[in-house]
gemmi code that builds the backbone of each chain (N, CA, C; Angstrom):
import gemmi

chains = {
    "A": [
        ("UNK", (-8.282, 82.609, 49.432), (-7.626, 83.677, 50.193), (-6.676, 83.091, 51.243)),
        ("UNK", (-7.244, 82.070, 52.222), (-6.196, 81.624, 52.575), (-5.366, 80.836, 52.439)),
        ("UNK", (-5.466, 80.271, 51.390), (-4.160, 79.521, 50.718), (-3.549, 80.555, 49.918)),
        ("UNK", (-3.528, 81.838, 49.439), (-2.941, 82.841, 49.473), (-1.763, 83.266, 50.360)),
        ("UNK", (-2.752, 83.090, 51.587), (-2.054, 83.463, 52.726), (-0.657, 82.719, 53.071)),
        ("UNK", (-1.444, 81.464, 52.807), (-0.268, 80.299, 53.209), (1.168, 80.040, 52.721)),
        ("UNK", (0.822, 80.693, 51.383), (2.049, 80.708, 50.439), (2.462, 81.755, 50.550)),
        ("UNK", (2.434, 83.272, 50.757), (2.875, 84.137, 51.062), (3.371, 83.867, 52.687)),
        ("UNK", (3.084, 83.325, 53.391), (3.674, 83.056, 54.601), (4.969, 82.227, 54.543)),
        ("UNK", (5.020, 81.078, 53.712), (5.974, 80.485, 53.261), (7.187, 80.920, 52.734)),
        ("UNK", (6.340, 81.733, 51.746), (7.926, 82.568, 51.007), (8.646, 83.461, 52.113)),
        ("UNK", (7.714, 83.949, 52.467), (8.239, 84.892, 54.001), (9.578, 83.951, 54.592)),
        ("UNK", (9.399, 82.933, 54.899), (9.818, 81.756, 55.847), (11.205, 81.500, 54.996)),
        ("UNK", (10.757, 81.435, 54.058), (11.712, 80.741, 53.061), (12.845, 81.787, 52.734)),
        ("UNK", (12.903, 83.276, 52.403), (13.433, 84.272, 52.145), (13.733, 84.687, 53.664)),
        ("UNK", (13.404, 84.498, 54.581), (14.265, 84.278, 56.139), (15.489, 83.523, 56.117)),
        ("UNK", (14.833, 82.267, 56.047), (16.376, 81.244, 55.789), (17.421, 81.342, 54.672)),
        ("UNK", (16.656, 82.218, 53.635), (17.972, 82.231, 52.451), (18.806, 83.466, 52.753)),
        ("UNK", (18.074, 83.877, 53.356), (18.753, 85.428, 53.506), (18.410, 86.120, 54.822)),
        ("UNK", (18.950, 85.771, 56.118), (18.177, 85.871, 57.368), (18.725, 87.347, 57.522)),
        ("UNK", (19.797, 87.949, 57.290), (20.140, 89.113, 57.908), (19.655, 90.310, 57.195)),
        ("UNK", (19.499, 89.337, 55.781), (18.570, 90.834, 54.692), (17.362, 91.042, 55.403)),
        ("UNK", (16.930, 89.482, 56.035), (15.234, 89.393, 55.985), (15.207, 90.313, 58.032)),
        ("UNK", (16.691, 90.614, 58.242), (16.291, 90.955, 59.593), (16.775, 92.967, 59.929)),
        ("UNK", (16.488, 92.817, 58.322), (17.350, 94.523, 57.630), (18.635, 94.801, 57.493)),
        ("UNK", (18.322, 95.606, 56.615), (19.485, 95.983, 56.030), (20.590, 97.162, 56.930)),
        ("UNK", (22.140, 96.768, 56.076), (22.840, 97.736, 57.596), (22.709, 99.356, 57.274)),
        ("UNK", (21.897, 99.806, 57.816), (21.842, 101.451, 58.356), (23.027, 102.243, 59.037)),
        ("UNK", (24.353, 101.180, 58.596), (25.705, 101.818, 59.682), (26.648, 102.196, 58.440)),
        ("UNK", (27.217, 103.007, 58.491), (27.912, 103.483, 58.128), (29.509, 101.811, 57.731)),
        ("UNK", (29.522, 101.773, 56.186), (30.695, 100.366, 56.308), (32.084, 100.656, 55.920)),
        ("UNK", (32.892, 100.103, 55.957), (34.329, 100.560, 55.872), (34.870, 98.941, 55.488)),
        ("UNK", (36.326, 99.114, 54.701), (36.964, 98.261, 54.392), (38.124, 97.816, 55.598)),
        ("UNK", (38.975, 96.753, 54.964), (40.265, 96.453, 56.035), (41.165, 97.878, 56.585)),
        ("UNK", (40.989, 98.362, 54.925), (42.212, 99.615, 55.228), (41.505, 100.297, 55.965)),
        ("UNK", (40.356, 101.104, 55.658), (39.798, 101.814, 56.577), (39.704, 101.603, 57.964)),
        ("UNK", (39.554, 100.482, 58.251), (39.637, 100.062, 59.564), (40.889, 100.183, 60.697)),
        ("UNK", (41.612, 99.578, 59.666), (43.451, 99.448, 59.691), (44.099, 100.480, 60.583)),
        ("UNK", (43.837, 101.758, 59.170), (44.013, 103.090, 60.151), (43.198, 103.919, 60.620)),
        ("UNK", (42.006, 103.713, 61.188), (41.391, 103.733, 62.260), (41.853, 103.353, 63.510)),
        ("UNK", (41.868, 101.897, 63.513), (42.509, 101.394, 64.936), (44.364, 101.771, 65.253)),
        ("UNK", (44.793, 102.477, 64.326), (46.092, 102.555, 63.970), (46.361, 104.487, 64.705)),
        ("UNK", (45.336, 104.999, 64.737), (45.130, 106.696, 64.717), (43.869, 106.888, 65.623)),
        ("UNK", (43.114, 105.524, 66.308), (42.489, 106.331, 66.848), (42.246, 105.771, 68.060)),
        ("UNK", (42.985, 105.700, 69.317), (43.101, 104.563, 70.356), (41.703, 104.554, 70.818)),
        ("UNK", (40.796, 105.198, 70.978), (39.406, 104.908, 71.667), (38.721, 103.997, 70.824)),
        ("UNK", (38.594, 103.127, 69.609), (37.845, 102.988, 69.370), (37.526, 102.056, 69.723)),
        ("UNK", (36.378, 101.095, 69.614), (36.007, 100.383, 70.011), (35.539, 99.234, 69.234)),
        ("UNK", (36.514, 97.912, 69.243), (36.206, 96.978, 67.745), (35.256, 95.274, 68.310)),
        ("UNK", (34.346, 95.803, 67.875), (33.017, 94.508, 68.516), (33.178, 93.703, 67.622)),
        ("UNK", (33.241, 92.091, 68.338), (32.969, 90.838, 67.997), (32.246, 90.336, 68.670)),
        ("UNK", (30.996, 90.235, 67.948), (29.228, 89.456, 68.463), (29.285, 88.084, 68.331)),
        ("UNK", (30.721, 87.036, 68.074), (30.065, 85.988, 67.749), (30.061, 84.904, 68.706)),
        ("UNK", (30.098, 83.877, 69.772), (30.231, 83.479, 70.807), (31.517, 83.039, 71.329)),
        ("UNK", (31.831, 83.228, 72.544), (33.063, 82.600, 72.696), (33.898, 81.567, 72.577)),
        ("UNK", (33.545, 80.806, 71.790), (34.063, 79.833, 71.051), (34.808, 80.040, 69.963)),
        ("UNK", (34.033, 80.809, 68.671), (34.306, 81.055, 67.448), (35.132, 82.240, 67.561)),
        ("UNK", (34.861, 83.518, 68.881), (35.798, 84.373, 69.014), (37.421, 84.125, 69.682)),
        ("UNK", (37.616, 82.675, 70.071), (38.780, 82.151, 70.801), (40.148, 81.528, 69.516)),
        ("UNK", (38.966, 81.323, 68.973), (39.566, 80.705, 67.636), (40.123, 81.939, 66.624)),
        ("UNK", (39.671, 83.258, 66.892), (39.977, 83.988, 65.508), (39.790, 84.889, 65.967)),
        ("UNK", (40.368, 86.534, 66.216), (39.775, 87.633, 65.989), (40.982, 88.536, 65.874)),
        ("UNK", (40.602, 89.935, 65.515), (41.480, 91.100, 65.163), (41.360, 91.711, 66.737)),
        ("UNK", (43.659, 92.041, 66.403), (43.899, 92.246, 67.972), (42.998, 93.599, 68.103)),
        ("UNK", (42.947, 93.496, 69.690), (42.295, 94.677, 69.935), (40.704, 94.638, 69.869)),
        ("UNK", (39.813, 93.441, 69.450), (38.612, 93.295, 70.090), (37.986, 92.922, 71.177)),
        ("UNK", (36.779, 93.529, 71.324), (36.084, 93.162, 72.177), (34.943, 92.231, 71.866)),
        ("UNK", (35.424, 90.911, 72.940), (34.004, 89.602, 72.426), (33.196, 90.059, 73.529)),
        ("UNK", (31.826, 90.287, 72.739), (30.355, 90.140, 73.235), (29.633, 90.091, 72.546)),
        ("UNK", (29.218, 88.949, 72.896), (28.130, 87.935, 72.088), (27.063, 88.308, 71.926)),
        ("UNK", (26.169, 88.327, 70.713), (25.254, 89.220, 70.206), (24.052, 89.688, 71.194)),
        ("UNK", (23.615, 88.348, 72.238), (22.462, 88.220, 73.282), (23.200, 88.865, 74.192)),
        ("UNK", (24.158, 89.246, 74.673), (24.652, 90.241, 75.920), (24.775, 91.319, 75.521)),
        ("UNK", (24.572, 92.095, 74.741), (25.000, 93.518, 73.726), (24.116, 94.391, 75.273)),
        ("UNK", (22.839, 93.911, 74.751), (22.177, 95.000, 75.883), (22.365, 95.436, 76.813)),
        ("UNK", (22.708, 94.141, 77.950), (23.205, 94.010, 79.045), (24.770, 94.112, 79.206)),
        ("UNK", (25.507, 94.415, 78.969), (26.827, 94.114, 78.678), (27.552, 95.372, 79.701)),
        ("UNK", (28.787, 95.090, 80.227), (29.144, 96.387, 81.026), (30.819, 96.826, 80.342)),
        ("UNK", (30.630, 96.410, 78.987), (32.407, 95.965, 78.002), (32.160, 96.917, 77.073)),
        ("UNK", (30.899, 97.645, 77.187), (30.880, 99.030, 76.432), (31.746, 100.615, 76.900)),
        ("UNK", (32.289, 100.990, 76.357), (32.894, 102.237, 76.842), (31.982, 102.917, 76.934)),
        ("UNK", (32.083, 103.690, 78.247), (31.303, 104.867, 78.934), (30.775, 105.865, 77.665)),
        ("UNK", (31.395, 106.243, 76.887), (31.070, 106.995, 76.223), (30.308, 107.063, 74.723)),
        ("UNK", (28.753, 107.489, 75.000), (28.390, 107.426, 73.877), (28.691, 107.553, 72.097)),
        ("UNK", (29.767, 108.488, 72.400), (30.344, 109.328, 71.468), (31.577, 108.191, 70.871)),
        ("UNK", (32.056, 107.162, 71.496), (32.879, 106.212, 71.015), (32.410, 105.817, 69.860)),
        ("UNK", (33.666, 105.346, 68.648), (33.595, 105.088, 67.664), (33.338, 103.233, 67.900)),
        ("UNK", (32.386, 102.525, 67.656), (32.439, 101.108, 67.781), (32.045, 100.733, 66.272)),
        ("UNK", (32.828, 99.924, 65.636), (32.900, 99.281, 64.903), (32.530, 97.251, 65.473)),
        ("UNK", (31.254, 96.966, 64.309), (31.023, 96.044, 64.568), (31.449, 94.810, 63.613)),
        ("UNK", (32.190, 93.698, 63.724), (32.634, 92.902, 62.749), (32.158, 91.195, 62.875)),
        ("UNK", (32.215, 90.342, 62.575), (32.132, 88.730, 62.280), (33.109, 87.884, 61.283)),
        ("UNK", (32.588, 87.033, 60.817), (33.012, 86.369, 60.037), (32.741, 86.566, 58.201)),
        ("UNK", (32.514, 87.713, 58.106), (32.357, 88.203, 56.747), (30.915, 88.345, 56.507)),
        ("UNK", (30.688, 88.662, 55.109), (28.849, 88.821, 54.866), (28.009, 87.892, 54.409)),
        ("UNK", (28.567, 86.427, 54.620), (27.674, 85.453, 54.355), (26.824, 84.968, 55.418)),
    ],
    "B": [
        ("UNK", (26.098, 89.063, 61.533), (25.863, 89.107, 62.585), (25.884, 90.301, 62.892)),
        ("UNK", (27.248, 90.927, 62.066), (27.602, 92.609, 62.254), (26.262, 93.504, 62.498)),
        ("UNK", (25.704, 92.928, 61.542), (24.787, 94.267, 61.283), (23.709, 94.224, 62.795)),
        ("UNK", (23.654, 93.035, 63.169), (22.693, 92.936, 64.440), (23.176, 93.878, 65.832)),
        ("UNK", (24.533, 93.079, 65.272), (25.621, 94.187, 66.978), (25.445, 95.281, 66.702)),
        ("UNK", (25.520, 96.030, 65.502), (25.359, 97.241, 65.187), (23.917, 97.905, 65.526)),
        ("UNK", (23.207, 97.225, 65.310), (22.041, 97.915, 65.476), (21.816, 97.961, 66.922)),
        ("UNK", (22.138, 96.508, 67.979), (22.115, 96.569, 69.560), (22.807, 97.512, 69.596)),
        ("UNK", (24.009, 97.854, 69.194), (24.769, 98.914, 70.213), (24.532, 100.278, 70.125)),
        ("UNK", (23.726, 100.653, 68.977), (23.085, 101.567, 68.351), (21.852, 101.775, 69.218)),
        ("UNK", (20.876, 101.151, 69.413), (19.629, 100.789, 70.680), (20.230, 101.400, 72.390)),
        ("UNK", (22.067, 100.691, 72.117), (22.039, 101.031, 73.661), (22.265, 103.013, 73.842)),
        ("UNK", (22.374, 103.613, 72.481), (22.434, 105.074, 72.994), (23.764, 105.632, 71.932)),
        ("UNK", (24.779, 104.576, 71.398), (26.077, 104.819, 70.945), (25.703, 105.515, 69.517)),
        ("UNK", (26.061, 106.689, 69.367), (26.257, 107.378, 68.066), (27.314, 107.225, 66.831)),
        ("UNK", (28.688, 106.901, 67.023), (28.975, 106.404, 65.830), (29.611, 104.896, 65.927)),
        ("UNK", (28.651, 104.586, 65.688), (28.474, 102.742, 64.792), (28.978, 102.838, 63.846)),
        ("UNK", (29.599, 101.733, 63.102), (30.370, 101.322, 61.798), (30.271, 99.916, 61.934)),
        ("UNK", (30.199, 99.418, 60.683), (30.217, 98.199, 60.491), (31.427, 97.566, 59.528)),
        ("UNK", (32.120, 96.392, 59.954), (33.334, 96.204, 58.764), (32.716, 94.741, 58.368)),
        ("UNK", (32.247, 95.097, 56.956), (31.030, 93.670, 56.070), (32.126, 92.866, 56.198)),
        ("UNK", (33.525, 93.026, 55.881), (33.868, 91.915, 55.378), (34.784, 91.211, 56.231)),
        ("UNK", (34.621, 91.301, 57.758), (35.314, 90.751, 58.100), (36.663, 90.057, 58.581)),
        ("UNK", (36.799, 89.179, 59.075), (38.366, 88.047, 59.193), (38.720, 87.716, 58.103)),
        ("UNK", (37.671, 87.131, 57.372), (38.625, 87.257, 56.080), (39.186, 88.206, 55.394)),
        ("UNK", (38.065, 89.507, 55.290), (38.493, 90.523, 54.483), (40.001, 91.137, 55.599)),
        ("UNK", (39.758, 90.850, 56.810), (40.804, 91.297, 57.497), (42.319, 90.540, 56.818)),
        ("UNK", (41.933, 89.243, 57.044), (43.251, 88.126, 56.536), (43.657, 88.567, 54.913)),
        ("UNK", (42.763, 88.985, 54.047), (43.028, 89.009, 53.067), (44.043, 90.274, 52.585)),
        ("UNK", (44.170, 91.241, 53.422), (44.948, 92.087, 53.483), (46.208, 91.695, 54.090)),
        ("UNK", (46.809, 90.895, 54.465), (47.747, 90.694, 55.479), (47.870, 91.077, 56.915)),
        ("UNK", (46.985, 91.395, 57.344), (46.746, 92.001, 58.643), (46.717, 90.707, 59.811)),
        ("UNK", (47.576, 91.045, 61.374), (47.433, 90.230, 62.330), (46.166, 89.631, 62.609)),
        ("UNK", (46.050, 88.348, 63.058), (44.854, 88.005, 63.798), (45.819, 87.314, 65.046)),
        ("UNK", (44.568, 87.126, 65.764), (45.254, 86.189, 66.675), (43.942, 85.287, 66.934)),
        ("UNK", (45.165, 83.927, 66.768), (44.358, 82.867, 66.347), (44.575, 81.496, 67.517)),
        ("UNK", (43.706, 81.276, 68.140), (43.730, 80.164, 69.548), (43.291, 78.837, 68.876)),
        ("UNK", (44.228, 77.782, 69.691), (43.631, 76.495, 69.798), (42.502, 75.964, 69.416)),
        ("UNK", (42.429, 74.628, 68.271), (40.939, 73.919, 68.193), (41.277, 73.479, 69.460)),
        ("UNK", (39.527, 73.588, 70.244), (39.143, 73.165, 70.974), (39.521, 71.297, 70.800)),
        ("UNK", (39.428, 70.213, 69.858), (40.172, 69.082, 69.470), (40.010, 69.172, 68.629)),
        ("UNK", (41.775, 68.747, 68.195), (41.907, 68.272, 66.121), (41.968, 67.315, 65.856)),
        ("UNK", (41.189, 66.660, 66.153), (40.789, 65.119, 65.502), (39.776, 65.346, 64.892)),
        ("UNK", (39.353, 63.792, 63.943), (38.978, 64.338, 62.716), (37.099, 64.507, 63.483)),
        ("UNK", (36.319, 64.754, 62.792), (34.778, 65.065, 62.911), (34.152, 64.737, 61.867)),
        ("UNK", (33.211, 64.029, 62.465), (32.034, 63.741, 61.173), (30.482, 64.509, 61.103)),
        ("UNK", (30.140, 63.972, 60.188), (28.493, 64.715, 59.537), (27.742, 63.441, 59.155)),
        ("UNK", (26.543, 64.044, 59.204), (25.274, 62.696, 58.987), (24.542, 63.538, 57.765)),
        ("UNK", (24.440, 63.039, 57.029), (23.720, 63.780, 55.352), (22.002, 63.524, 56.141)),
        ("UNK", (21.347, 64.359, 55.634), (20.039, 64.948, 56.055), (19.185, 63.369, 55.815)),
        ("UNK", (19.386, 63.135, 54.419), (18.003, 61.537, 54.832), (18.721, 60.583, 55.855)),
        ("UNK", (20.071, 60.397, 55.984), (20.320, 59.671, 56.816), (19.750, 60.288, 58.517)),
        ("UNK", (19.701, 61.120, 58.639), (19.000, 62.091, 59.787), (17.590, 61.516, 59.885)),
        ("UNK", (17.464, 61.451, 58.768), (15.632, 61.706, 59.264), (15.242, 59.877, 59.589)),
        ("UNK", (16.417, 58.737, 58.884), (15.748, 58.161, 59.363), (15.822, 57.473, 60.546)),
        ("UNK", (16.946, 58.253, 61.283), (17.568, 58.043, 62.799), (16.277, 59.021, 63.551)),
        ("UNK", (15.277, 60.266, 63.617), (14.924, 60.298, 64.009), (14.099, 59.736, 65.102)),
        ("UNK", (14.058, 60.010, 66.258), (13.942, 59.313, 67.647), (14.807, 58.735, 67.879)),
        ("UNK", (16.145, 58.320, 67.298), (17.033, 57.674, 68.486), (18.440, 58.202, 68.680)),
        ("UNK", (18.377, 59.568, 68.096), (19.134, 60.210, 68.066), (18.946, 61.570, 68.733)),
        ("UNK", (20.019, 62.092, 69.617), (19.565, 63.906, 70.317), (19.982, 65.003, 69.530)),
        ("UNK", (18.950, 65.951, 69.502), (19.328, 66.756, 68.268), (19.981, 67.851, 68.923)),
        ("UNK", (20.835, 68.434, 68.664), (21.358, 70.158, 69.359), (21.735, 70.767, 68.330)),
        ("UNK", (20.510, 71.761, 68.708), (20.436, 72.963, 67.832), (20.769, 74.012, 67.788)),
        ("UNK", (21.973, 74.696, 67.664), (22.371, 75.976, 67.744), (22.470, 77.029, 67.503)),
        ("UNK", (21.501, 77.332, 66.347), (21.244, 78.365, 65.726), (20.627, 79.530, 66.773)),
        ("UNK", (20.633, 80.905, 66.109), (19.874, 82.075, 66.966), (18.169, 81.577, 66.976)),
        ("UNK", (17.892, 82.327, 68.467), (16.509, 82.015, 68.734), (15.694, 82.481, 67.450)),
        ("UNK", (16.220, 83.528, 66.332), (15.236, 84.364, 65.584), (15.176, 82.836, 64.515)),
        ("UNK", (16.679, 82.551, 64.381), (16.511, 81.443, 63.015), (15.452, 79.567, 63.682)),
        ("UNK", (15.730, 79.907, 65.057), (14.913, 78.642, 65.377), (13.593, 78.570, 65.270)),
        ("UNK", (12.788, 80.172, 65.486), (11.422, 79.801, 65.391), (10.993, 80.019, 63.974)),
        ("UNK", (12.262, 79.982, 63.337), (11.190, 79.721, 61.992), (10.721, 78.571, 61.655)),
        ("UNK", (11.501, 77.549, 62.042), (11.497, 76.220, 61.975), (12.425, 74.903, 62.449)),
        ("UNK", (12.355, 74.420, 63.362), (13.227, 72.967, 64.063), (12.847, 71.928, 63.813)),
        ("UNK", (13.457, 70.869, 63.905), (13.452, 69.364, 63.947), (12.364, 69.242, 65.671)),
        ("UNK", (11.242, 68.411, 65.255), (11.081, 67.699, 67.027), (11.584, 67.246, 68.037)),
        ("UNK", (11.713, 67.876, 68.713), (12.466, 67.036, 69.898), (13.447, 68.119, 69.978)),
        ("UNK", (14.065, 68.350, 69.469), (15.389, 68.654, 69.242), (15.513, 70.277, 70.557)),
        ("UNK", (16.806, 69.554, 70.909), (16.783, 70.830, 72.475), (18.056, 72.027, 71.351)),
        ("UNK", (17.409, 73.094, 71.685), (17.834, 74.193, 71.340), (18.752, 75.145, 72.747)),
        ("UNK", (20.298, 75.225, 72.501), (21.157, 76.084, 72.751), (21.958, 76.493, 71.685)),
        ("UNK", (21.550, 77.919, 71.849), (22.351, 78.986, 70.824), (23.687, 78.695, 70.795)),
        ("UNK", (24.907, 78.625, 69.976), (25.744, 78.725, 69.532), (26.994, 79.478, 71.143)),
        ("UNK", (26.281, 80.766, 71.242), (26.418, 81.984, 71.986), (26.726, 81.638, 74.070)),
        ("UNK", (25.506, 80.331, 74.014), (25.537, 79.785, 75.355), (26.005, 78.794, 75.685)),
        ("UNK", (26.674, 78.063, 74.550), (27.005, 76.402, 74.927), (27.766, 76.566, 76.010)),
        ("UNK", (28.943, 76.969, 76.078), (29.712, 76.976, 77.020), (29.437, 76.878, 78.770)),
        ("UNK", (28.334, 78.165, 78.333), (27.611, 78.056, 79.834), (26.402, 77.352, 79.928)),
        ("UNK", (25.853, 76.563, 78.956), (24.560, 75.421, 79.025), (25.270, 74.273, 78.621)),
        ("UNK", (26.279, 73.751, 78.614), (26.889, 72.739, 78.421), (26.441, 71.286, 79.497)),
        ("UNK", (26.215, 71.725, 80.650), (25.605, 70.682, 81.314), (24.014, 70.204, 81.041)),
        ("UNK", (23.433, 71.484, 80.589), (22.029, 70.720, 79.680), (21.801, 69.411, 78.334)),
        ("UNK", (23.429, 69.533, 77.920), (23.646, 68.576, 76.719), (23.753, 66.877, 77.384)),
        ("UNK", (22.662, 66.015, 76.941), (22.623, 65.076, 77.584), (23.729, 64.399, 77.221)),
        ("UNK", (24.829, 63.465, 78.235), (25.632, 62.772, 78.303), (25.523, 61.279, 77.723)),
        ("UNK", (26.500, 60.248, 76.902), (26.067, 58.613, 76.810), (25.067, 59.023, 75.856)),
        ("UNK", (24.849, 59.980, 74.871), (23.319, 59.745, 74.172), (24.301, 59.970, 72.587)),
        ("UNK", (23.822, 59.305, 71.538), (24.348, 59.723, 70.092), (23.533, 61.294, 69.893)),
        ("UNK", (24.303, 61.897, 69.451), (24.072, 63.639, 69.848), (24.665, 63.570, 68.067)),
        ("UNK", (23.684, 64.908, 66.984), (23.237, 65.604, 66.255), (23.618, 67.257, 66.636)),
        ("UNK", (24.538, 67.991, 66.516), (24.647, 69.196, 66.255), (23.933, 69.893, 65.017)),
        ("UNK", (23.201, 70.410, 65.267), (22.365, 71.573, 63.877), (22.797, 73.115, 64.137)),
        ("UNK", (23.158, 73.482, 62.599), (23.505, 74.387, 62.947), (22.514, 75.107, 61.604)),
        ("UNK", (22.522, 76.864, 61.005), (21.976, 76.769, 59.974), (22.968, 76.786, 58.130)),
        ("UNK", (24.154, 76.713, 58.331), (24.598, 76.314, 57.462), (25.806, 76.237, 57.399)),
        ("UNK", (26.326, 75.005, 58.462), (28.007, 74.879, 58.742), (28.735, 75.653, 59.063)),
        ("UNK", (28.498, 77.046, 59.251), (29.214, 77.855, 60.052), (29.577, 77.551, 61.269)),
        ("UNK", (29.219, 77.015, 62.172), (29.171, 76.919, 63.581), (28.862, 75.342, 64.048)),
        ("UNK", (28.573, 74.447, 63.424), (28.297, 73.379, 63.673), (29.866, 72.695, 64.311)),
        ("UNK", (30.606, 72.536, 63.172), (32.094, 71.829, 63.459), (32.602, 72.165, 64.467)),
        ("UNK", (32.717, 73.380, 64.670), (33.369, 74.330, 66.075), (32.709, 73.292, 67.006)),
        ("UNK", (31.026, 73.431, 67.260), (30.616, 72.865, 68.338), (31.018, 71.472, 68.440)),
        ("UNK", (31.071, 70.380, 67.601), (31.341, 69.591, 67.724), (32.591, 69.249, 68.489)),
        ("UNK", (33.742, 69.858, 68.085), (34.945, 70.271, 68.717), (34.637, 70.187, 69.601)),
        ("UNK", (34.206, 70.978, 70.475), (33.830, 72.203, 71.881), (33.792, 70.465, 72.510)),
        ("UNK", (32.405, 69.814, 72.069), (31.692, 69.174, 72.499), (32.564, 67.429, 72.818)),
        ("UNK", (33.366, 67.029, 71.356), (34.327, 66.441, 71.927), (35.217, 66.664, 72.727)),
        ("UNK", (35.552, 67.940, 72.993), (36.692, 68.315, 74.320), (36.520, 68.390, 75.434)),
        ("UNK", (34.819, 67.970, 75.391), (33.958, 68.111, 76.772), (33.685, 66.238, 77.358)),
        ("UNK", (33.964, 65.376, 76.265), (34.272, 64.163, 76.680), (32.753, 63.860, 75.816)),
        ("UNK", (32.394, 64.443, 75.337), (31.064, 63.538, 74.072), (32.086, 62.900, 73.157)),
        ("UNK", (31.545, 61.825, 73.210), (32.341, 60.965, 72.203), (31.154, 60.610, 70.818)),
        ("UNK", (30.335, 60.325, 71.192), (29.530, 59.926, 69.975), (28.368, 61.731, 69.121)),
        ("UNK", (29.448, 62.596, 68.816), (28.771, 63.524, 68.215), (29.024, 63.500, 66.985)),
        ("UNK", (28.364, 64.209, 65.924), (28.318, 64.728, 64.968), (27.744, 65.707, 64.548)),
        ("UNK", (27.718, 66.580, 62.928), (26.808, 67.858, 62.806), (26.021, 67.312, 61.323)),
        ("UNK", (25.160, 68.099, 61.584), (23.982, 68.046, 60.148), (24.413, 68.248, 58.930)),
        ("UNK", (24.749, 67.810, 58.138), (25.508, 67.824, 56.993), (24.779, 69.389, 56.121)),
        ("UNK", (25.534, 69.796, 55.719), (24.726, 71.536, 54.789), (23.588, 72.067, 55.825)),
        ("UNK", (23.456, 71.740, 57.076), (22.750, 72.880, 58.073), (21.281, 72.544, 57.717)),
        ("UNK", (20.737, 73.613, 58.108), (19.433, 73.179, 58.313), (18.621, 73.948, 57.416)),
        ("UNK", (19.105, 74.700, 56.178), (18.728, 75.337, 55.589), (18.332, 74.428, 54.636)),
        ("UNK", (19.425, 73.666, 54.524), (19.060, 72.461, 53.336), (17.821, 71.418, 53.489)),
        ("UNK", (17.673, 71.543, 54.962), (17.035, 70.057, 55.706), (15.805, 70.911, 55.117)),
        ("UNK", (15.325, 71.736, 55.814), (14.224, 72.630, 55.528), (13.666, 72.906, 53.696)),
        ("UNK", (14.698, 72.844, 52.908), (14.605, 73.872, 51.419), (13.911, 71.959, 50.820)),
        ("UNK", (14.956, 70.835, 51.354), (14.984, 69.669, 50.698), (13.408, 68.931, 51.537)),
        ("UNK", (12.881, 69.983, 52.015), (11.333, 69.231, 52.377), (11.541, 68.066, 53.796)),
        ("UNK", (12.511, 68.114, 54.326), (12.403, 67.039, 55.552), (11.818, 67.671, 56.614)),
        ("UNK", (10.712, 66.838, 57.672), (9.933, 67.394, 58.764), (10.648, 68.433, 59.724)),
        ("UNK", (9.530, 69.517, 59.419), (9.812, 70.704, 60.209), (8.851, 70.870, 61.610)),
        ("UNK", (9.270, 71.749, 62.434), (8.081, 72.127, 63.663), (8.059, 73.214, 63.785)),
        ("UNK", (6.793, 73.755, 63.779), (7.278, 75.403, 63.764), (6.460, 75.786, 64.912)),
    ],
}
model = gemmi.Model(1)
for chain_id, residues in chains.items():
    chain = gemmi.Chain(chain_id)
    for i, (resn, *xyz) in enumerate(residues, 1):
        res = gemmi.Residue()
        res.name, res.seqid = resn, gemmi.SeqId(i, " ")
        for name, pos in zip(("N", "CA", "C"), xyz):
            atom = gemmi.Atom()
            atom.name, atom.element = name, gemmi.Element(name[0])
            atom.pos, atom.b_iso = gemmi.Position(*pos), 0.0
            res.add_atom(atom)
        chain.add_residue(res)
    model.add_chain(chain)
structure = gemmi.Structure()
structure.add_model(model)
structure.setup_entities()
């Protein structure tokens, strides 16, 4: 039984690292393409376009018109628009 | 990462969230602007292949940058952990004069740091060759 355990703990471990964002759920958000996005930010001046990745990797690369905050400040963060009702779109470096 | 911001900003109260999967690239791949800043230094950068790693263990400093969720699944000993996210502002925790190991979990983010890290006057850095996914999958000592 518990070497059962052990190996089911493993695979756990193992299917983390192969796949950490599957293994940390799946996206429950609503997804959209370039175009969609495109004219979104093109038609809809409030919105709000998040880049979580640190300021480093966001200095190097991002679509005009984002906002960098890094995934550990999200909570705390004061770069959120007042308004709940804002459209925020969240982006990175693709889905790998 | 998207999907994480999404879900924080979703936590903080915000009702319509969207997520765009595909990204800078999928952005670039359309022809669409980016705006794109300075390597931190463009000189060239190297990598240490994983057995060569393991058998420098102890005389080498490891920096690990992966997210806290991907570190406790498993690290190298020793090895001082700053997220990717904080270097900038934990940069004085990175010991100076020491042969320094960047880990990252699979080259995404490693090279950047290295950069960062040569522009900060480390001269003797490098990153983990295929991340730490490999180090881990290819059986080399873990700490969990």
């Amino acid at each position: 039984m518990f070497k059962r355990a052990l190996i089911m703990s493993a695979a756990v471990n193992l299917l983390f690292l192969l796949f950490p964002h599957a293994a940390l759920g799946g996206s429950d958000f609503p997804e959209i393409d370039a175009k969609e996005l495109k004219t979104l930010l093109d038609t809809s001046p409030n919105v709000c376009l998040l880049n979580p990745l640190s300021n480093l990797e966001f200095e190097q690369c991002y679509i005009p018109g984002s906002v960098n905050i890094p995934l550990h400040t999200i909570p705390t963060t004061d770069l959120l628009p007042a308004d709940r009702n804002t459209v925020v779109v969240t982006y990175c470096l693709g889905r790998k | 990462m998207y999907k994480e911001a999404a879900r924080a900003v979703a936590d903080l109260g915000y009702k319509n969230v969207r997520v765009f999967p595909d990204g800078i690239p999928g952005w670039k791949a359309q022809g669409y602007d980016l705006i794109e800043g300075d390597t931190p230094w463009d000189g060239p950068i190297k990598s240490i292949p994983a057995d060569a790693l393991e058998e420098l263990l102890g005389q080498v400093t490891l920096l690990d940058i992966r997210t806290p969720e991907l570190y406790r699944i498993g690290s190298i000993a020793g090895s001082i952990h700053i997220p990717m996210a904080r270097l900038t502002e934990q940069i004085d925790e990175v010991p100076r004069h020491q042969r320094l190991v960047v880990i990252d979990h699979k080259v995404k983010q490693a090279p950047l740091a290295v950069r960062y890290l040569k522009s900060e006057g480390f001269d003797d850095v490098r990153y983990l060759e295929d991340g730490m996914i490999t180090w881990i999958i290819k059986g080399h000592p873990v700490e969990k």
